[in-house]
VEXTORPA-87264 format. One record per residue (C-alpha): residue number from 1; chain; x negated, y negated, z. Coordinates in steps of 0.02 Angstrom, whole numbers. Each point is the difference from the previous one (the first is absolute). Example, Ala and Ser with C-alpha at 12.3 -4.5 7.8 and 13.67 -1.06 7.14 Angstrom:
REM VEXTORPA-87264
MIKE seq mol u v w
MIKE 1 A -615 225 390
MIKE 2 A -69 -172 -33
***
This chain:
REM VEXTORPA-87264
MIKE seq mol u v w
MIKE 1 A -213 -888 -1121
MIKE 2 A -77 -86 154
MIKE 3 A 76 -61 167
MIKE 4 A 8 -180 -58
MIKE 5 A 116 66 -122
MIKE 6 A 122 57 103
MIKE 7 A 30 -185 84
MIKE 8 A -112 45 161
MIKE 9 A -51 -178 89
MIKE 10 A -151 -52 -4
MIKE 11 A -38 21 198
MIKE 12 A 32 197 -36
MIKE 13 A -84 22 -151
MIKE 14 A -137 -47 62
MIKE 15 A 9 135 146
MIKE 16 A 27 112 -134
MIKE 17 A -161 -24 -69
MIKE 18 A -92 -13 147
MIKE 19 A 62 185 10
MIKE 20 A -62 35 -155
MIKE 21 A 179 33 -81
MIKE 22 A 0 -59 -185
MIKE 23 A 153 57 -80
MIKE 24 A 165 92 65
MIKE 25 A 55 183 20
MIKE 26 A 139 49 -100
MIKE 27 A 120 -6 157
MIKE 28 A -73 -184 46
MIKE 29 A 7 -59 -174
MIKE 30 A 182 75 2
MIKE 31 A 55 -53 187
MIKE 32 A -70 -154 20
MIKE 33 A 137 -93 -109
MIKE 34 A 155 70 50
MIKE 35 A -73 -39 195
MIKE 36 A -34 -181 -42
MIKE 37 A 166 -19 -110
MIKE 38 A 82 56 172
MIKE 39 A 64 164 -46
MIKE 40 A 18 145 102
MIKE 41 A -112 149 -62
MIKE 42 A 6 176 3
MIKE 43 A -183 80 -48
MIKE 44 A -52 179 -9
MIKE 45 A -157 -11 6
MIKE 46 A -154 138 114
MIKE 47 A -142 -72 82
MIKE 48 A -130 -40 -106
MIKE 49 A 66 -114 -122
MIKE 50 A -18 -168 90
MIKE 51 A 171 -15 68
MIKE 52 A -45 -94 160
MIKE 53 A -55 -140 -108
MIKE 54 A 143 -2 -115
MIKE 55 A 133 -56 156
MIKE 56 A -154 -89 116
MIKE 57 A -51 -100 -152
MIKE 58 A 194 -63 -54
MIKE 59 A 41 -25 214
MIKE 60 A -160 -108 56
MIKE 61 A 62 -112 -175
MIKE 62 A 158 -15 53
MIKE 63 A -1 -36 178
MIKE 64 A -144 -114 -36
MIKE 65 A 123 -100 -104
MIKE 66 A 114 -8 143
MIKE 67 A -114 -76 147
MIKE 68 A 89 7 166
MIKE 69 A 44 -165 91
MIKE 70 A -167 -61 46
MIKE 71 A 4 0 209
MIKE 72 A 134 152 11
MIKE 73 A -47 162 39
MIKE 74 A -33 93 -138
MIKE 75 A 132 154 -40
MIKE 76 A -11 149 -54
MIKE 77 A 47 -21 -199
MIKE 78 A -54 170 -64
MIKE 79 A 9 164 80
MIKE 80 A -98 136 -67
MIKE 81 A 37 169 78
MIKE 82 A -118 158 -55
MIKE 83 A 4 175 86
MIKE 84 A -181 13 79
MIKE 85 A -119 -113 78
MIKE 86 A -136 19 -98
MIKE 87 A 95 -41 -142
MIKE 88 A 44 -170 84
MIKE 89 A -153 -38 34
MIKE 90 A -53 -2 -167
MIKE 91 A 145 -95 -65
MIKE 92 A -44 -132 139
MIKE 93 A -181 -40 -64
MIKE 94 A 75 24 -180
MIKE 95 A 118 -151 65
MIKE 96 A -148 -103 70
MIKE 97 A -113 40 -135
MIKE 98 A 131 -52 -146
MIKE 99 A 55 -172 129
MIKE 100 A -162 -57 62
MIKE 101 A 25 -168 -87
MIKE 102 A 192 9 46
MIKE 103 A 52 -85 164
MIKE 104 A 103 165 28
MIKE 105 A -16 112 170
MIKE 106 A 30 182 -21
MIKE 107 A -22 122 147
MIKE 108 A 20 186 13
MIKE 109 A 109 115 128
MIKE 110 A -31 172 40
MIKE 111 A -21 108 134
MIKE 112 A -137 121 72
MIKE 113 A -93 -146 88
MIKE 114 A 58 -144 116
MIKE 115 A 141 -116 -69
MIKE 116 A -75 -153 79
MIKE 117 A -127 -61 -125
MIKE 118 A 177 25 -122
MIKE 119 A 105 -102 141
MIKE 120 A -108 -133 -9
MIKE 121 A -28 1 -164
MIKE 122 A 201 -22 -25
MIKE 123 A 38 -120 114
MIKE 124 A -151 -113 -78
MIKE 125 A 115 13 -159
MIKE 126 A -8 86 -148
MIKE 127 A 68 -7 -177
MIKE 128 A -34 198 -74
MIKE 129 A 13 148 143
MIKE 130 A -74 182 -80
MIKE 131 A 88 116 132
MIKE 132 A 46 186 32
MIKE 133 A 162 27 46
MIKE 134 A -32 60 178
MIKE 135 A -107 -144 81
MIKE 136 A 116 -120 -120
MIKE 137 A 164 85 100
MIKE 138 A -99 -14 169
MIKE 139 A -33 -174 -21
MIKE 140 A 188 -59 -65
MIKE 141 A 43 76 162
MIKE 142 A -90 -106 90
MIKE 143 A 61 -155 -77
MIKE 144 A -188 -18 -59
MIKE 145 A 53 -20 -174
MIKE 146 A 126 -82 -117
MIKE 147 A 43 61 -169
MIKE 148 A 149 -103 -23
MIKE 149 A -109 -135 -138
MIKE 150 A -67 156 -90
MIKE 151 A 6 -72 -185
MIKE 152 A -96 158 -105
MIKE 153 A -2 181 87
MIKE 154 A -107 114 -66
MIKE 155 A 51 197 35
MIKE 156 A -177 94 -69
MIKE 157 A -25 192 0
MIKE 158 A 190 23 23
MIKE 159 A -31 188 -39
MIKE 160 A -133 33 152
MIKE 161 A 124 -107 99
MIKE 162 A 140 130 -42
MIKE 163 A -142 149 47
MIKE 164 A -35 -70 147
MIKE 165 A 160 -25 60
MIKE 166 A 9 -187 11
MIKE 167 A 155 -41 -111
MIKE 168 A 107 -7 148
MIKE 169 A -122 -143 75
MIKE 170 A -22 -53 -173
MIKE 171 A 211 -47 -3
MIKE 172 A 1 -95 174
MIKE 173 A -157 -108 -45
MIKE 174 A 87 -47 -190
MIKE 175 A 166 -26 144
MIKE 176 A -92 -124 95
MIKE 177 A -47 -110 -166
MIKE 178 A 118 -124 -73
MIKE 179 A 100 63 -167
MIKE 180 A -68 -121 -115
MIKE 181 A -185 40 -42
MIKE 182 A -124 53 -141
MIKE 183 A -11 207 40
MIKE 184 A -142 86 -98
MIKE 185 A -16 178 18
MIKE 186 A -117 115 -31
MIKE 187 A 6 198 -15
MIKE 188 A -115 128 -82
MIKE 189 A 161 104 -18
MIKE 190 A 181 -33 5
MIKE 191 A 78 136 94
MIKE 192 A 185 1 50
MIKE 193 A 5 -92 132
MIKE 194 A -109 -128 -47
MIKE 195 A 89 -42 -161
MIKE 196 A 148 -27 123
MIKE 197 A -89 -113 86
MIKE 198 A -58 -91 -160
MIKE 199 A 185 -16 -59
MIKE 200 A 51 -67 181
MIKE 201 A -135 -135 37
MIKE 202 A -61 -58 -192
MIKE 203 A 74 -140 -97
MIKE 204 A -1 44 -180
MIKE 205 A -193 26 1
MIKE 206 A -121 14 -115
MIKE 207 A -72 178 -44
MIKE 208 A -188 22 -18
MIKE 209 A -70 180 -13
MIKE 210 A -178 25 -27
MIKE 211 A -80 175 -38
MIKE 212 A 83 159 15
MIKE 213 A -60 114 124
MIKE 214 A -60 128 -134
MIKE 215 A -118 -140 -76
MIKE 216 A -87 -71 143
MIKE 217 A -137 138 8
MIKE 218 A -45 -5 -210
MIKE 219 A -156 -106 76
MIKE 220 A -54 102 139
MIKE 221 A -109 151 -25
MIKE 222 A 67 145 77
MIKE 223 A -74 194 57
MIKE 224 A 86 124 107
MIKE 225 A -99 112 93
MIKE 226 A 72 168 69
MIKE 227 A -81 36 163
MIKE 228 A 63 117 145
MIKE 229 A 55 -94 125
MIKE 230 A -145 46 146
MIKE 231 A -135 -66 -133
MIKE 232 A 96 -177 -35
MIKE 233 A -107 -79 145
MIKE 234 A -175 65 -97
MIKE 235 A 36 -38 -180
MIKE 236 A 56 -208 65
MIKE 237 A -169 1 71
MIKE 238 A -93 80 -129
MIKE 239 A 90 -118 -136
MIKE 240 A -30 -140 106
MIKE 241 A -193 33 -16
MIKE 242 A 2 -88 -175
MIKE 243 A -71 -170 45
MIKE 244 A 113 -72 -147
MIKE 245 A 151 19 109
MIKE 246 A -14 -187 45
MIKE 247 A 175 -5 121
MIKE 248 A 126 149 15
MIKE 249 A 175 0 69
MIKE 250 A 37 183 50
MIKE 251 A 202 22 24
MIKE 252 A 31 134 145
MIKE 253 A 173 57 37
MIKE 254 A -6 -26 187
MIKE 255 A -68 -86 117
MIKE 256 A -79 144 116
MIKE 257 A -93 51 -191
MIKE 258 A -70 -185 -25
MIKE 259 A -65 17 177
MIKE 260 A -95 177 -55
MIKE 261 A -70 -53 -182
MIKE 262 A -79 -164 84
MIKE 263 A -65 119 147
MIKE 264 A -95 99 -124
MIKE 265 A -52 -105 -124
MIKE 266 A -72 -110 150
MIKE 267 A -102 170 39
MIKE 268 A -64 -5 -182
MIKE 269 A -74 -170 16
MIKE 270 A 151 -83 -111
MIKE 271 A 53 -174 67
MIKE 272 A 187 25 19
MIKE 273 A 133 -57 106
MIKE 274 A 217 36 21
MIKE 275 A 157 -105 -17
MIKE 276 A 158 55 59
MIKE 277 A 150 -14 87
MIKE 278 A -107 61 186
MIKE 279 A -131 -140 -31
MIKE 280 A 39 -146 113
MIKE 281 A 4 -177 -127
MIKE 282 A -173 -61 59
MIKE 283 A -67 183 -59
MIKE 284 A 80 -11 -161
MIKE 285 A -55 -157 -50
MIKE 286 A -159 30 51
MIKE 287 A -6 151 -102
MIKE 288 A 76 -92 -150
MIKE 289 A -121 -156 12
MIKE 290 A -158 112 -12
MIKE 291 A 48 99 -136
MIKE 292 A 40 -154 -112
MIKE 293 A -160 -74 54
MIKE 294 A -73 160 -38
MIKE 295 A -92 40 178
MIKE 296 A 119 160 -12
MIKE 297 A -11 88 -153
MIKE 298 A 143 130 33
MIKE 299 A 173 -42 74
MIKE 300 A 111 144 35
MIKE 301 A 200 -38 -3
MIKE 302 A 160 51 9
MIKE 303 A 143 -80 -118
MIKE 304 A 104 -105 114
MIKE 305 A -161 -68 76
MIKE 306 A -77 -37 -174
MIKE 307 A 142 -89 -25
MIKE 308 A -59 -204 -51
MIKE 309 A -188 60 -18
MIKE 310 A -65 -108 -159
MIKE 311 A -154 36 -71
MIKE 312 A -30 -86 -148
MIKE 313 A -176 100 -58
MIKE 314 A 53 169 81
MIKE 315 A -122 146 -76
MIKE 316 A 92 152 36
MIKE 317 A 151 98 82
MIKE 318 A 5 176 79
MIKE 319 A 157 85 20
MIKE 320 A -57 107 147
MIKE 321 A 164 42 6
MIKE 322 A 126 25 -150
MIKE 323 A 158 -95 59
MIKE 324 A 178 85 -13
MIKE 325 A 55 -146 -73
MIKE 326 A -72 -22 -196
MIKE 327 A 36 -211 -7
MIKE 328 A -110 -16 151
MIKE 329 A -146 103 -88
MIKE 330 A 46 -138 -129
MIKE 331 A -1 -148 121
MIKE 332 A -166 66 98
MIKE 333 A -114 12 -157
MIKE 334 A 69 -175 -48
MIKE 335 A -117 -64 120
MIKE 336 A -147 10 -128
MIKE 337 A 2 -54 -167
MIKE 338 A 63 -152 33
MIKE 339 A -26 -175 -44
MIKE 340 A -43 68 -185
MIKE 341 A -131 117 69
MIKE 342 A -37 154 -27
MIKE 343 A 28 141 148
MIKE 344 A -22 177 61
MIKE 345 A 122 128 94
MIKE 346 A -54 158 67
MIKE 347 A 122 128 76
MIKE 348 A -18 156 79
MIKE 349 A 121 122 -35
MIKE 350 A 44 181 116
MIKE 351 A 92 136 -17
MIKE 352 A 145 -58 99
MIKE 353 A 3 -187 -103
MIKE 354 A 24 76 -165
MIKE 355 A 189 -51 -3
MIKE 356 A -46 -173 62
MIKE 357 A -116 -20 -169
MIKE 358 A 122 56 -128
MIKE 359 A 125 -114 64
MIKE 360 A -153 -133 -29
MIKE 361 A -18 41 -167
MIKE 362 A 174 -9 -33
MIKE 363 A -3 -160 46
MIKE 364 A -152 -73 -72
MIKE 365 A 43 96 -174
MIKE 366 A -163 60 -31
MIKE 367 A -110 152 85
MIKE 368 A -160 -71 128
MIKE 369 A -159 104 -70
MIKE 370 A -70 124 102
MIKE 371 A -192 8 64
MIKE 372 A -32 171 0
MIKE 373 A -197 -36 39
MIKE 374 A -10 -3 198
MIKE 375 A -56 74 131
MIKE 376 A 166 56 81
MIKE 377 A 113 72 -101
MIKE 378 A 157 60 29
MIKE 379 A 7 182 55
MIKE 380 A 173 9 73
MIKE 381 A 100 38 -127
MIKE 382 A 152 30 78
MIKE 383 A 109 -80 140
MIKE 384 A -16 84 177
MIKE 385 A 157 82 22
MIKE 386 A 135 -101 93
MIKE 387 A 72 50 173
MIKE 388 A 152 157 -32
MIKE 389 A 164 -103 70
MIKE 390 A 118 129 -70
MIKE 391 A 74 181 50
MIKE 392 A -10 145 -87
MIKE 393 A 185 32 -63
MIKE 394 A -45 191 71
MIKE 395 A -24 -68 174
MIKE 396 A 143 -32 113
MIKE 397 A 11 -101 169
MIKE 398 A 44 78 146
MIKE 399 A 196 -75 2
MIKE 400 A -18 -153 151
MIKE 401 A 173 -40 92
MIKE 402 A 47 -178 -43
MIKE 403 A -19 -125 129
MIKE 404 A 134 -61 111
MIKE 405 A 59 -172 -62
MIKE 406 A -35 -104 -163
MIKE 407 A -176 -8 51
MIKE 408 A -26 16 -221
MIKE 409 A 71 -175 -27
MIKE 410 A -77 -62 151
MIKE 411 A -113 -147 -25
MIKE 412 A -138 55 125
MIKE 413 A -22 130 -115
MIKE 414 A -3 -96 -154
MIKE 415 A -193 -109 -56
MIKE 416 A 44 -147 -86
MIKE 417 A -161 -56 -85
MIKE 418 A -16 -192 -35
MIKE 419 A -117 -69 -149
MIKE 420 A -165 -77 73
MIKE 421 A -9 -190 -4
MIKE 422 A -192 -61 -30
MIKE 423 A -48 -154 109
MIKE 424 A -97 -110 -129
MIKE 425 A 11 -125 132
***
């Protein structure tokens, strides 16, 4: 099947090819009809498997049918709201890419640097607005923009919106937007309260579910390596010696630990540089540019900040760090293999991780094959012990009076602990 089949105009199809795309992903060969029919979609779908093209595609066509008054403003048709910035920025040039031969305007939203280039941009008019919820808010309280002509919303990550704690936003933006609309929605999971939020704001949508999580990594050639954890920083940079090792994302759990593996493998003459959530927008772009153009050979990042990073001839991954949660081991050596081709992940695995990897094999269904061959091997076996909390039952308090008062229920003496909200703004 090819693009053309799919009824793509001609002024898009042949942005397609200038892109080199020749036929559809399963999710855009599945997607793109329902969009254009009009329907409201629900798709589970990771990142990976083309999905920004599979709503950009169907909403350039679309709105591009339905030209704006020629010498009105333009308004904003299509709202596109994503959890991080870098992931709107790549959904912008996606946009402008797929409509260069489109008299469409799309701009993008999101916080971290100065909103006026995005002021102006908006009050020059503009037909598709990629935002994060944050800067979006900031701006609709500043009567700097106007969602009330939104014709096709498009909710993407809804899961990482839900861990980052922007559902809340998430409900006052959908507020703001009239009640009759095209609503696609996209979630690499469908936890609780995101199917409630499918039931309450989807009209009898289409379902389109593309690849379990447990088959996404059949491609991608996997090796754990168990290291203790003081020798992690020496076996990255003695693996990173292999020449062959064209580009290599290496997934950190923190940003502090980013900061320390690009300190050191700067030391060892290895072109690296971090992305995360400390890095001011300018710094993380910068970073992100040179690595796809390949001046940087390393890039060192943290989950939420390699949020929207597509790399379509990626080499390998590193988890530096196993994460706690298996999908994301799932979603972070996603990053390679794609586009057909063939990719490596690498993991390091210490003594304290172990839980963290069988959880990752439960997942993926299949064991990750050990290299047993290095340099460091593991040689703590065992867990250092964890801090003694309890009493022995043979030891007994001195006996305390009681304070005067309720002082027990008292609030002061009560810590209420609040779940931290990320600013992908």
């Amino acid at each position: 099947m090819t693009f053309k089949d799919l009824n793509i105009i001609p002024a898009i199809l042949k942005a397609l090819s200038n892109e080199n795309y020749t036929s559809p992903t399963p999710i855009q060969e599945q997607a793109i009809p329902p969009v254009l029919a009009g329907r409201d979609l629900l798709g589970c779908a990771q990142t990976g498997t083309g999905k920004t093209a599979a709503f950009a595609v169907p909403i350039l066509q679309l709105l591009s049918q339905q030209q704006s008054n020629k010498g009105t403003k333009r308004q904003v048709r299509s709202l596109i709201l994503t959890p991080t910035r870098e992931l709107a920025i790549q959904i912008i040039e996606n946009l402008q890419a797929y409509g260069k031969y489109t008299n469409l305007r799309s701009c993008a939203v999101f916080g971290g640097v100065s909103q006026n280039t995005q002021e102006r941009a908006l009050k020059q008019g503009a037909d598709i607005v990629v935002a994060t919820p944050g800067r979006l808010i900031d701006l609709m309280n500043q009567k700097l923009i106007d969602l009330q002509h939104v014709k096709i919303f498009v909710l993407d990550e809804a899961d990482r919106m839900l861990d980052m704690g922007f559902i809340h936003d998430v409900k006052r933006i959908i507020a703001k937007m009239p009640k009759q609309k095209q609503t696609l929605f996209f979630s690499a999971t469908m936890p609780p309260e995101i199917s409630t939020m499918v039931k309450s704001i989807l009209v009898n949508p289409v379902k389109v579910e593309i690849t379990p999580v447990s088959s996404t990594v059949d491609k991608i050639q996997q090796s754990m390596y168990f290291v203790d954890k003081g020798n992690k920083q020496k076996l990255l940079i003695h693996l990173l010696q292999d020449k062959s090792i064209a580009s290599a994302l290496v997934f950190t759990r923190t940003k502090h630990g980013a900061d320390r593996v690009v300190r050191e493998l700067t030391k060892a003459n290895i072109a690296s540089q971090a992305i995360h959530g400390n890095k001011s927008q300018n710094a993380r772009q910068t970073a992100l540019s040179n690595f796809k153009s390949g001046a940087t050979r390393v890039l060192v990042a943290t989950d939420i900040a390699a949020r929207g990073i597509d790399i379509d001839e990626l080499s390998h991954v590193f988890n530096y760090d196993l994460p706690n949660i298996p999908e994301t081991y799932v979603h972070r050596i996603g990053r390679t293999g794609r586009a057909g081709l063939s990719g490596i992940a690498i993991s390091f695995c210490e003594i304290e991780e172990k839980p963290y990897l069988k959880d990752i094999v439960k997942v993926i269904g299949k064991s990750i094959p050990e290299v047993k061959d290095h340099p460091y091997p593991m040689l703590i076996m065992t867990p250092p012990p964890k801090e003694v909390t309890s009493v022995s039952k043979s030891f007994k308090p001195a006996h305390k009076k009681k304070p005067v008062g309720n002082h027990s229920n008292s609030s002061a003496n009560k810590k209420t602990s609040f779940p931290k909200k990320y600013d992908a703004r």
